[in-house]
N, C-alpha and C positions, 0 to 999 in steps of 0.2 A: 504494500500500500504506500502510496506518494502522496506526501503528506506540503502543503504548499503554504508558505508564511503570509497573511493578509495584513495585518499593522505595520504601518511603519515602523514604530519600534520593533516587531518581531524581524522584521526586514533588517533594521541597521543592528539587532542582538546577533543576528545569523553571523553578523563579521566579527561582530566584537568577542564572542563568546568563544571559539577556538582557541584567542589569545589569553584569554583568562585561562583559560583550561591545559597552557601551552608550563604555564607555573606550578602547577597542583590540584588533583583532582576535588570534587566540590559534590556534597549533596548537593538535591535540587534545590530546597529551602534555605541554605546557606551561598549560593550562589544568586537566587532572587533577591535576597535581604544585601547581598554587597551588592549589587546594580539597582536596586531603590536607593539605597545611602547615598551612594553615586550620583544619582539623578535629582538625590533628596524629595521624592514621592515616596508615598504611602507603599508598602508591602503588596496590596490587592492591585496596585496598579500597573504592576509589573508580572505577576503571576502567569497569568496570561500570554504573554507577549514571549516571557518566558519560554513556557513548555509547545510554540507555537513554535519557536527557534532551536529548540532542542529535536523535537520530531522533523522539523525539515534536515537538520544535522546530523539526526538517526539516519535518516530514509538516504541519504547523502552518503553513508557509511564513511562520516568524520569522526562521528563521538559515538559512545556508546553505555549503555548503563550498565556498571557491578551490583548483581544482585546481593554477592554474599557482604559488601560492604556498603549498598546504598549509594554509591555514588556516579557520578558523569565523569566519564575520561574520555581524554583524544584516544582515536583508533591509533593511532601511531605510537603510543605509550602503552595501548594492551598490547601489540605486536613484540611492543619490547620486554614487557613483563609478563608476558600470557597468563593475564590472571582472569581474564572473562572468555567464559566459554561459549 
C-alpha cells in the first residue's frame, strides 16, 4: 500500500525527518514532541503530519519501525545493525 503525504507540513517533515533520524533513532511520540518544541505548537498539531510523513517514508522503504524496541530508524542503520526483521 502507497501511502501519499497531503499537509504541507507532512510534505516539508518527509525531508526533515530522515535527518533527525540520521543522529538516533526516536519513538514516535518523542520525535513528535521535539518537532512541536521546534515549531513551538501544540503536540496534537503535529501528530498528524507526523505519522502522515513516517508512512510515506515506510512505503518509501527509508525508515522503518523496531517492534521489539518501539522505535523509527533509517533503513540504512537496520542494514547496519540488523536488528529489524
Amino acid at each position: 500500500m502507497r501511502y501519499f503525504c497531503e499537509s504541507p507540513l507532512a510534505i516539508a517533515l518527509r525531508q526533515e525527518l530522515p535527518k533527525r533520524l540520521k543522529a538516533h533513532s526516536y519513538t514516535i511520540i518523542d520525535l513528535a514532541q521535539e518537532i512541536a518544541q521546534d515549531l513551538g505548537c501544540p503536540l496534537c498539531e503535529v501528530l498528524t503530519p507526523v505519522s502522515e510523513a513516517l508512512m510515506e517514508l515506510v512505503a518509501q522503504h527509508q525508515v522503518e519501525f523496531d517492534p521489539s524496541c518501539r522505535r523509527v530508524i533509517l533503513c540504512q542503520q537496520v542494514a547496519l545493525l540488523g536488528t529489524v526483521s
